[in-house]
N, C-alpha and C positions, 0 to 999 in steps of 0.2 A: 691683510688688514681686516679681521675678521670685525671689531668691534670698533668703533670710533673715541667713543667715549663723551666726556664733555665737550661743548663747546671753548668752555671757559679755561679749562685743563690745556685744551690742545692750544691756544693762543700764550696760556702763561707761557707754556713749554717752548714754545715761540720763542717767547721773548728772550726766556732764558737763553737758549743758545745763540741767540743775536748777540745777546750781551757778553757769553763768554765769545765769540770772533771780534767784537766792538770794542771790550773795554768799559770803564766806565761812561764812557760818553756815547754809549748807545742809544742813546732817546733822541742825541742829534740826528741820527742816520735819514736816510729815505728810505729804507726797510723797513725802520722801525714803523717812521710813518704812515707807509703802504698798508702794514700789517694792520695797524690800528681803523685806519680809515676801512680797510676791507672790512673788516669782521662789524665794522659799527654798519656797514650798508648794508650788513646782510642777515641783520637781528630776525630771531625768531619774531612772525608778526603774527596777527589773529588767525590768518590761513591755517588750515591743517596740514596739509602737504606743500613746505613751502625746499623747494627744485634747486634753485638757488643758493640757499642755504647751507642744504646740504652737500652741495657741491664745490662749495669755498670749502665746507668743514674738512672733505675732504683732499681736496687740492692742498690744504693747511697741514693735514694730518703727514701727506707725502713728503712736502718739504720739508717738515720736520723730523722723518724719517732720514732725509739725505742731509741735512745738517750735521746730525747726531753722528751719522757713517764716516760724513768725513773728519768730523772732528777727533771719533775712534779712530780712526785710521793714520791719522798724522800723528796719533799719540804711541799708537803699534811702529809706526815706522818710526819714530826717534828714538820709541826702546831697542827695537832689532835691524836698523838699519845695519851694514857694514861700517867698522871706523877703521877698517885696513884689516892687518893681521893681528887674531887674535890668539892667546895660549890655550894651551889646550884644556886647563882648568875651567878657565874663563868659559870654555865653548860647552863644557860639560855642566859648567853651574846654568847655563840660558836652557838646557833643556832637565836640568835636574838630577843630573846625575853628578855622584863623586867618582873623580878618579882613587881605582887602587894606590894602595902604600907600597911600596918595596920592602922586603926586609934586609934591615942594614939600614935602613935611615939613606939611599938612594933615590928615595921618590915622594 
């Protein structure tokens, strides 16, 4: 994580993923709540270097890195999960390939 970015960016982004594991009823959660309650404690203030801060931003930044992972990953795993036995067209269209034709109309 070379760059952080916003504050404000990485909290929406927050959100957003809580909402897509939530639902719409994600403002109910104690996630949500935590999220919201954290980042208001820990407002940029008049300090220059405020330790704090930037240390939620980034604690913030992380979990949202692992949200996002898992939420790609549960999405990789229901497209290429095993559903048993598959044809072998089938196995050749998942990695893009066509199978040959016969000639004769055999294949």
């Amino acid at each position: 994580m070379a760059a952080l970015g916003s504050p404000l960016r990485t909290l929406r982004e927050l959100l957003r993923e809580l909402r897509h594991i939530s639902g719409r009823a994600y403002r109910d959660t104690a996630a949500y709540r935590h999220v919201l309650n954290a980042f208001r404690a820990h407002r940029v203030t008049s300090e220059k270097l405020c330790r704090a801060q930037q240390e939620l931003h980034f604690q913030a930044a992380t979990y949202l890195c692992l949200l996002r992972s898992v939420r790609q990953h549960q999405a990789l795993h229901r497209e290429y999960h095993g559903r048993g036995e598959r044809s072998p067209e089938e196995v050749a269209g998942l990695v893009g390939f066509r199978l040959p034709r016969q000639p004769g109309g055999k294949g």
